[in-house]
N, C-alpha and C positions, 0 to 999 in steps of 0.2 A: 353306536354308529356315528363316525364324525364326514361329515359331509363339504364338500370347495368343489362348486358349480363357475369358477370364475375361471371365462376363456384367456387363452388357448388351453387351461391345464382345467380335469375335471376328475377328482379323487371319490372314490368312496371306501370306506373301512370295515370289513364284516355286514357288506349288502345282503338281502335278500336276493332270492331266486329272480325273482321281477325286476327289484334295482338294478342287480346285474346286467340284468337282460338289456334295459333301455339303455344302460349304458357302452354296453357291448354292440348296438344296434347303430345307437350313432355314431360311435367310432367308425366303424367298416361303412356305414354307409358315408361318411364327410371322407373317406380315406385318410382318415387321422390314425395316429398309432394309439393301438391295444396294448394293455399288459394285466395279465389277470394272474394271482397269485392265489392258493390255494389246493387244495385235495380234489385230486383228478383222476378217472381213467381215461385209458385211451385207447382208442380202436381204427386202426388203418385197415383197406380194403384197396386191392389194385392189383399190381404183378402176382402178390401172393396176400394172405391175411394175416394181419398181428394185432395181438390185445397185448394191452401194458396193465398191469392191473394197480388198483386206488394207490395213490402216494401221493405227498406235496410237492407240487412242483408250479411251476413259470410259465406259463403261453404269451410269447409274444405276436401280433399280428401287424406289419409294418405295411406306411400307407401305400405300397406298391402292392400288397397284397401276400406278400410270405408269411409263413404262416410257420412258426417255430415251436415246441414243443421243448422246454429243459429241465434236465435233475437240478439237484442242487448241487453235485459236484460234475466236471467235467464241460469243457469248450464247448462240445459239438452237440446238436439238437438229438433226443430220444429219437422223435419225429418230427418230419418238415413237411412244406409241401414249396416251391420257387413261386412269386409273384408272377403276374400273366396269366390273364384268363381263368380267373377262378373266382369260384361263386360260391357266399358264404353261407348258409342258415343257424339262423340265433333262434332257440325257443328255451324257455323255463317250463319245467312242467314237474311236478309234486316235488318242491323245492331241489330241484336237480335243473340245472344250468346246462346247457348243452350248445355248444359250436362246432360247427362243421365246414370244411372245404372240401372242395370238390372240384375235378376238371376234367373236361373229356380228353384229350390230347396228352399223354396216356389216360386213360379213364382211370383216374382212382379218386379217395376220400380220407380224412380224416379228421374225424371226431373228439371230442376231447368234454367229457361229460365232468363237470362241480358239482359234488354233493357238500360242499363247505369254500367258501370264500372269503379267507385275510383281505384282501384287496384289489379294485379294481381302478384302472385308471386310465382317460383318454386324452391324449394331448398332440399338438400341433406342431411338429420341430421342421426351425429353419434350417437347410443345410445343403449349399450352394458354393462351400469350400473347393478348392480345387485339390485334387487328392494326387501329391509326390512321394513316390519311390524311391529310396537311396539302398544300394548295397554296398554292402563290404567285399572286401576282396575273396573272403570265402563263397559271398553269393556270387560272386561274379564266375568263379570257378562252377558253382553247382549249377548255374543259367546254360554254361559253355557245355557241363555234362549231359543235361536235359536236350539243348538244341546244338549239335558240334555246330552246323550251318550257320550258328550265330558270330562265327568265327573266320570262316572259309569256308564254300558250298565241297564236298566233296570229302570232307576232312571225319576219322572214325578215328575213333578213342583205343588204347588199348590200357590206360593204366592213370591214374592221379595223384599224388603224393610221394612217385616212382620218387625210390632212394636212389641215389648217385652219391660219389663219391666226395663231393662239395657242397650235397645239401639235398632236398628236393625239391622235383621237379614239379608244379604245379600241375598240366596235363601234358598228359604223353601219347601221340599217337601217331598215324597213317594222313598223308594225304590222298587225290583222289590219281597221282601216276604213280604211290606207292612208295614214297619219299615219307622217313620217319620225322615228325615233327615235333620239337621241345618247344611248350608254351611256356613264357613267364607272365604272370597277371601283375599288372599295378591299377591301386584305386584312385590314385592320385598323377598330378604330372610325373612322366618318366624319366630320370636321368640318368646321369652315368654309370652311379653305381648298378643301376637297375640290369642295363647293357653287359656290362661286364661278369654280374652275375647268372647270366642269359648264356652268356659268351661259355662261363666256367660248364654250365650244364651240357651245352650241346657238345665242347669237347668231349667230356666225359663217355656221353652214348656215341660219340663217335671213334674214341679208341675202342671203343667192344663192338659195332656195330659192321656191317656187311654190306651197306647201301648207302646211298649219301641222305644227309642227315639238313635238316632246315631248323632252323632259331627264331622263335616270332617271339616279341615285345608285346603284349595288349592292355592300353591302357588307354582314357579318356585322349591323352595326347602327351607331346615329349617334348624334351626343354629342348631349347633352340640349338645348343652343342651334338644333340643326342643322334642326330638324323646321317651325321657324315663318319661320327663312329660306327653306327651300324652298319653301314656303305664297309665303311673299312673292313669291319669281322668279318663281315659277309652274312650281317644276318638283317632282320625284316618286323617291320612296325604295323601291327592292324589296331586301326579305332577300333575302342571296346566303350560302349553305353555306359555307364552303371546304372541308369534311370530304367536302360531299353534292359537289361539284364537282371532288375527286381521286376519290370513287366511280366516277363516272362516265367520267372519264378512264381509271382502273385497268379498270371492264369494256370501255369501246373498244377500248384497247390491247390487253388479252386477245383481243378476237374477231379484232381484226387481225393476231397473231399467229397464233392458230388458224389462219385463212382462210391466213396463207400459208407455214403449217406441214401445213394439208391440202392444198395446190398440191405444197409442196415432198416431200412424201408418194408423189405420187401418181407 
């Protein structure tokens, strides 16, 4: 057993049930972050009940209080539980390690019982960074598909990548009086060429098309020539975020992980 009690970081290697324990106890209680490595089961209780039966794997316990459960291979947590209002119990008992969370709001638990411990470790992280989203023009398109609104209130998709005959069309869709609308995305300042390439697409669904047909530009912003060309085509420039457009994407992808982190939960 090799032992470093020196704050903020507190390591122990092949603890016992008891070591473990105190050291698992201070953690959750200082709300400092847990990482306990070792041969585990697991048992959830809530919506529905699941046992995970003994394997090595990772618990992490972070100082908000989430409560993570991992293989060795794969991103996403076996089982979790979200920080907020939950209450932990640590006990050792015939060298078996035991942790538990619990919340009423949904009422569930999970347990995560050590009958063997590689290591255990409590430590203090500072992290007060300020956290920036950038996308690519691809994100910016899948932001636009997730929320059209992000675009034009009123505005419904029918198609993304629509081929025409000069290239394709980034999104293709309806506005909200039923006017079809050709989007061209930029991630950067918009120029000429960009216009023009705008220009070639909307002709295009306008010699096939049976309604009048709209040209919108979205990008952060357009070069100072760009605004009397579009006047001229007759087509139209909307501010597009790329910060507000990985926002967006960052909370979809969260709920879609939730949602199949509450499935795989359950």
């Amino acid at each position: 057993m090799a032992l470093s009690s020196l704050r903020p970081l507190t390591v122990v290697i092949e603890p016992n049930s008891s070591e473990a324990e105190n050291v698992a106890r201070e953690a959750i209680s200082h709300h400092r972050t847990l990482l306990v490595i070792g041969k585990c089961s697991v048992d959830y209780a809530g919506r529905a009940k699941s046992k995970l039966e003994s394997g090595e794997r990772i618990l992490l316990v972070k100082a908000d209080g989430s409560f993570l459960v991992h293989r060795s291979m794969g991103y996403e947590p076996v089982n979790w539980m979200p920080g907020g209002n939950v209450i932990f119990h640590v006990q050792s008992k015939e060298h078996v390690l035991d942790i538990r969370a619990q919340r009423q709001k949904p009422s569930e638990s999970v347990k995560v019982s050590f009958d063997k411990i590689q290591l255990i470790m409590a430590l203090s992280l500072e992290d007060e960074a300020e956290f920036s989203l950038y996308a690519s023009e691809e994100d910016m398109q899948k932001a636009i598909l997730f929320k059209p609104d992000l675009l034009e209130e009123g505005l419904k998709l029918i198609s993304w990548e629509k081929k025409v005959e000069p290239g394709f069309i980034d999104v293709y869709g309806t506005d909200k009086d039923g006017k079809l609308v050709v989007v061209e995305i930029k991630r950067k300042t918009a120029g000429k060429d960009a216009v023009l390439q705008l220009a070639k697409y909307t002709e295009a669904i306008k010699s096939k098309a049976d309604r009048d047909v709209r040209g919108i530009l979205a990008s952060p912003n357009i070069a100072k020539e760009v605004q009397r060309l579009l006047v001229t085509l007759g087509l139209e420039y909307k501010h597009l975020d790329p910060r507000k457009c990985a926002e967006i994407l960052h909370r979809t992808e969260t709920k879609k992980l939730a949602e199949y982190f509450k499935v795989s939960s359950s």
